[in-house]
C-alpha positions, 0 to 999 in steps of 0.5 A: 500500500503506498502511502497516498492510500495509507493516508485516506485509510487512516484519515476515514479511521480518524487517525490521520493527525498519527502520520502528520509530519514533523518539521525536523532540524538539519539532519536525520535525528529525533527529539530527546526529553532532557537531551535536544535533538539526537542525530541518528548514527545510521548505523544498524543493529543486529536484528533489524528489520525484524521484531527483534529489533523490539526487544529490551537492549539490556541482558537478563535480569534476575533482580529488576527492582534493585538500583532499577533506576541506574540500570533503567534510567530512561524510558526506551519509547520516549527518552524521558528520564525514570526519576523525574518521572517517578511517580508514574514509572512502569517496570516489566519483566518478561519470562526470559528475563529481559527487562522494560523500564519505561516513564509510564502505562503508556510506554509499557503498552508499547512494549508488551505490544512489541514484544507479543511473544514474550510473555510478561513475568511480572509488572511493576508500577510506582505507588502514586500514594507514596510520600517517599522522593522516589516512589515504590514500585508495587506489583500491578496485581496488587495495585489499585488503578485511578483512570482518568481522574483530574491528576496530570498524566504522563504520556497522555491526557487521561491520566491512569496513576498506581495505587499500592492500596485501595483505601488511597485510590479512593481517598484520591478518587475523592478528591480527583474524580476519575474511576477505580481500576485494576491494572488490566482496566488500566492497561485497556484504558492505555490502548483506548487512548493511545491515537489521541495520546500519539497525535498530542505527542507528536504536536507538542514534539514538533512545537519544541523542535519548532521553538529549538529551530528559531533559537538555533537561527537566532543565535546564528544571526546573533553570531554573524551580525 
């Protein structure tokens, strides 16, 4: 299918902002959180072209919860760095022993959507209730989920934040409004919202690298005036 045709598919879905352009700066590259633009180094990777090129770059890892923000420190989908982000972090461990540390709900439905033959051997979510300056991971299967409550999401307008106890998502709920969940609701809700999450993403993406372009060529007019 050619992408006139691709197009007129997606636009008659609804989703035709996912394959709007972005204005790119000079080079091949993308948009780093915390980091500018990257250029790409062009070179390729084993596994390319084929869905192993999905899978988590780190080796097996029997104990994912410890120092996980040093060996985790940045989402691989976004770029956007795991402490700051904290509180909405997501951590899975699939049956092999590879391990996915991403900023958000988000992200990991990226990855268990990449990588559909690994089966996850536990997830782990950031307990929103916590006072802590890095907030706990718990495990989802214990979790109580808060979806789409007036609190800020990450990687989405409908937030969808991790509780380790009831008693605090509805003490949240209270106050923020939204619905109690399990992580399964969770999840379901990531991928419902996951056109309209892409094409905020990618409009806000642009405006930065629009804003870095117009700086860059202020400051090179600064320098040759």
């Amino acid at each position: 299918m050619d992408r006139r045709a691709m197009l007129k598919l997606l636009a008659v879905a609804g989703l035709g902002g996912l394959s709007s352009s972005v204005s790119a700066a000079p080079g091949v590259g993308a948009m780093m959180p915390g980091k500018g633009w990257v250029k790409s180094t062009g070179q390729q990777c084993e596994g390319d072209g084929t869905p192993l090129q999905f899978i988590p770059k780190t080796a097996a890892d029997s104990q994912p919860l410890e120092n996980e923000l040093e060996k985790y420190p940045h989402c691989p989908y976004c770029g956007m760095n795991r402490t700051k982000w904290n509180h909405s972090r997501h951590l899975v461990q699939y049956d092999d022993g590879l391990v996915d540390g991403t900023c958000s709900i988000h992200c990991l439905a990226i990855s268990l959507s990449l990588n559909l033959d690994r089966g996850p051997k536990a997830i782990y979510a950031a307990d929103f209730a916590s006072e802590a300056k890095i907030k706990p991971l718990v495990d989802v299967e214990k979790a109580t989920y808060l979806i789409g409550s007036k609190l800020s999401g990450t990687m989405t307008a409908s937030s969808k934040v991790a509780f380790a106890s009831e008693a605090s998502a509805k003490q949240a709920q209270a106050e923020h409004g939204g619905e109690l969940g399990s992580f399964d609701n969770g999840l379901r809700a990531a991928y419902l919202s996951m056109a309209e999450d892409t094409m905020m993403i990618r409009k806000r993406r642009s405006e930065k690298v629009k804003k870095m372009q117009m700086k860059m060529k202020m400051q090179m007019e600064k320098k040759s005036s």
